[in-house]
C-alpha positions in Angstrom: -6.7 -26.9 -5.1 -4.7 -23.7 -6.6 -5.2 -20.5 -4.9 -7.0 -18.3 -6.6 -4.8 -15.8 -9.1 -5.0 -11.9 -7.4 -3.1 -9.0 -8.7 -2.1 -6.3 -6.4 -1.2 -2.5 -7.0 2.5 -1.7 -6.5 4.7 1.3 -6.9 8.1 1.7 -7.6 10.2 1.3 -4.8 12.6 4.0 -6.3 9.6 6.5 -6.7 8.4 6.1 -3.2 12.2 6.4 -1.8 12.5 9.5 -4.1 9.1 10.7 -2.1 10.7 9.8 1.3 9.7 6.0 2.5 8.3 5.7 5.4 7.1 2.4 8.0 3.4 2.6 9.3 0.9 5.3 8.7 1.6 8.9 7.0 -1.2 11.4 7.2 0.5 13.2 4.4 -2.0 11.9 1.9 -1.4 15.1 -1.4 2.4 14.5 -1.2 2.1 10.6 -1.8 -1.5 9.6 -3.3 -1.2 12.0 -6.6 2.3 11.2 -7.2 1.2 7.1 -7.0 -2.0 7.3 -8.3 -0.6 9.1 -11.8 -0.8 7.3 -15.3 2.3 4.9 -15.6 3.6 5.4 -11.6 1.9 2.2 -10.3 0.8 -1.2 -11.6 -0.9 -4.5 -11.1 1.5 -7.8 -10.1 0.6 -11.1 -9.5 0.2 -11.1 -5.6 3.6 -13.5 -5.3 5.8 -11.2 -7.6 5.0 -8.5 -5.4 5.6 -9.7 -2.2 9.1 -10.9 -3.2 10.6 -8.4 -5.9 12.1 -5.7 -4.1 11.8 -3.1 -6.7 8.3 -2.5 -5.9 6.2 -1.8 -2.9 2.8 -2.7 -2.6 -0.1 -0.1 -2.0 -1.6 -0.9 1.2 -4.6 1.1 2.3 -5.4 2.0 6.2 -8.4 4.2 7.3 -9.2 5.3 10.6 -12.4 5.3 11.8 -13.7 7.4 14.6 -17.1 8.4 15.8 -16.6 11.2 19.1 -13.6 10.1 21.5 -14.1 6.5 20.1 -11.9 4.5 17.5 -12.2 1.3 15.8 -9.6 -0.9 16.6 -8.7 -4.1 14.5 -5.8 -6.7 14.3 -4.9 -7.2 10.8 -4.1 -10.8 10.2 -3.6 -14.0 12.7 -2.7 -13.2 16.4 
């Protein structure tokens, strides 16, 4: 059985260098998301074009989710 086909929303990597790339989270949201989120700076790949073209970065969204002095913790993926 074929996986199913699922697009993903990428960038250019050159756009996000030219924002300054960063590795894990950025609270910085208005710097990046406007720029991204414009008409003709991001697009939908095929999930396996994505993950290996190195020209584009995929748009991974994070949230953190608090309620007083307690936060939600998850692992993403397998242990």
């Amino acid at each position: 059985m074929n996986p199913p086909h699922e697009n993903v929303l990428v960038i250019r990597r050159k756009l996000f260098e030219e924002l300054g790339s960063f590795q894990g989270l950025n609270f910085e949201t208005d710097k990046y998301l406007k720029v991204f989120l414009a008409r003709g700076n991001n697009l939908f790949l095929p999930r396996p074009v994505a993950e290996t073209s190195p020209e584009y970065k995929q748009i991974i969204p994070y949230a953190v989710i608090a309620c007083g002095q307690k936060v939600l913790h998850y692992v993403r993926g397998k242990k």
